[in-house]
C-alpha positions, 0 to 999 in steps of 0.5 A: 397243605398241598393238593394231592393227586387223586390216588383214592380207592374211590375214584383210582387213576389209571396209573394207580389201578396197575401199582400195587402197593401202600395207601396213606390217609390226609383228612380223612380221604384214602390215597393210593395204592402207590409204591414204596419208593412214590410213597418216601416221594410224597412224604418228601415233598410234605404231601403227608406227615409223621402223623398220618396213617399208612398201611400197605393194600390189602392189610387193616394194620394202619401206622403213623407214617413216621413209624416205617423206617426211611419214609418220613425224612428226620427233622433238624433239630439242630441247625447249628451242628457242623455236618458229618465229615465225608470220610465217614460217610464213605466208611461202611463200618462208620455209625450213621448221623444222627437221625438217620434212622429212628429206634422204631417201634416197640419191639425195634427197627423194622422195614415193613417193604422188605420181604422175609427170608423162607428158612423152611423152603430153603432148608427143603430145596437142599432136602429133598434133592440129597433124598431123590440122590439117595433113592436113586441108588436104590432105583434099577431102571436107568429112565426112573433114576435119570428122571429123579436125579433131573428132579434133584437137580432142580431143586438143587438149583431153586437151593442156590438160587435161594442162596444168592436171592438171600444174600441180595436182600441181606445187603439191600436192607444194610443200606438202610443202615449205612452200607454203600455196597448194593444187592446187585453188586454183592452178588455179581462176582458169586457166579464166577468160579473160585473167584467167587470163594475169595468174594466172599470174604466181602459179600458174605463176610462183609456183611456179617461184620456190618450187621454186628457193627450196627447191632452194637451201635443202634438201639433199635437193633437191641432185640436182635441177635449178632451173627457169628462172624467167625463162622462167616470168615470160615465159609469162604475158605471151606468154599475155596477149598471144596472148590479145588478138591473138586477140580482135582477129582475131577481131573484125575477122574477118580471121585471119593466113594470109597469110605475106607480109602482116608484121601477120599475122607478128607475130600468128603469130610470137608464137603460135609463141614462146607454144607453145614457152616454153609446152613448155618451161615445162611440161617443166621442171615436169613434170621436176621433179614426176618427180623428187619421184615416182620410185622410191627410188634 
């Protein structure tokens, strides 16, 4: 077995005392704590193996290392096979080698680095906002409606910025799972008005197919649930064209607050039906992000 660097919770080296992170025990004497991505680094280099325990600071739940999805490299069971052609590798919808990823523990796949999705504080960031707008209404001094509509505003905010930290993660944890598209480059286009609708169609919709596609094709998935991929096709078209009704009143500066006028009910009812395939959409991946984040079963 190599040396190992001294990484003990005895004796920290300066540069470990700053990482917070994962241990893993070797004959035993504790190392860490080190980042996930040192972490694979030594499992790579055989520092550890499948059979030694790893737990993350500050939890007592210790596991075999070949547990954690994406640390412990497969073994080659079969030298003789012929690689996998490279134009399957390229296709994100294509199921990975086998081996690339294990069926998990009991309970299915599970990535223990990755962070869960907060449905509550999401479902409250949009919440509490449209509750200040309806106060306001009720407000007759113009400072205290100024200052609680600033307030929903912020909140309206942290509400997309929830939106596109999900989607980031979402796409982050696919590539466990094959997908070639990153977090970052999901959400880069989700900025740009309108064109961002017809972006959609790849980072939230593409995303949806890959995730039904890996659902159908891993065992360690079976305990999950498939996403409506349809209603994942939907959103980016309600996007769009809530994005232009909004233009368009916006130009003839006349904003739809008359219920009985049927132009500005089709403006509000399609903002409404946006809204609430949006909840659900995002609900639905926010679910299946917890189910790749949560605790070993």
């Amino acid at each position: 077995m190599a040396d190992y660097p001294s990484y003990s919770r005895d004796k920290p080296s300066h540069t470990a005392s700053k990482v917070a992170g994962w241990l893993y025990e070797v004959d035993g004497e504790e190392h860490g704590p080190i980042d996930f991505r040192t972490l694979r680094s030594h499992a790579l280099s055989k520092k550890f193996l499948g059979h030694h325990s790893v737990w993350k600071e500050g939890s007592e739940e210790k596991q075999a290392a070949s547990a954690i999805i994406g640390l412990i490299p497969p073994a080659d069971n079969h030298p003789s096979k012929p690689p996998q052609p490279v134009v399957a590798e390229k296709d994100p919808y294509a199921t990975p080698p086998s081996g690339t990823i294990g069926e998990g523990p009991p309970g299915g796949l599970y990535l223990p680095h990755l962070s869960p999705a907060n449905v509550p504080l999401y479902l409250a960031t949009l919440a509490v906002p449209a509750g200040l707008i309806y106060l306001s209404r009720e407000i007759q001094a113009p400072v205290t409606v100024a200052f609680v509509l600033a307030l929903a505003g912020f909140g309206l905010i942290g509400w997309l910025a929830l939106s596109i930290i999900y989607v980031h993660r979402a796409w982050e944890m696919m590539r466990m799972l094959g997908a070639h598209l990153t977090g970052a480059k999901a959400v880069r286009f989700l900025f740009i008005p309108f064109f961002n609708a017809l972006w959609c169609f790849v980072a939230i919709y593409g995303w949806s197919r890959l995730w039904n596609h890996n659902f159908k094709n891993h065992p360690g998935l079976r305990p999950a649930r498939p996403v409506w991929a349809w209603l994942f096709f939907l959103f980016p078209i309600l996007f769009l064209v809530s994005q232009g009704l909004l233009l368009m009143h916006f130009f003839i500066q006349e904003w739809p607050t008359n219920l009985k006028d049927q132009r500005h009910l089709i403006s509000l009812g399609i903002w409404t039906a946006t809204l609430l395939v949006t909840l659900v959409t995002w609900s639905q991946l926010c679910r299946s992000i917890n189910f790749l984040a949560r605790k070993k079963s």
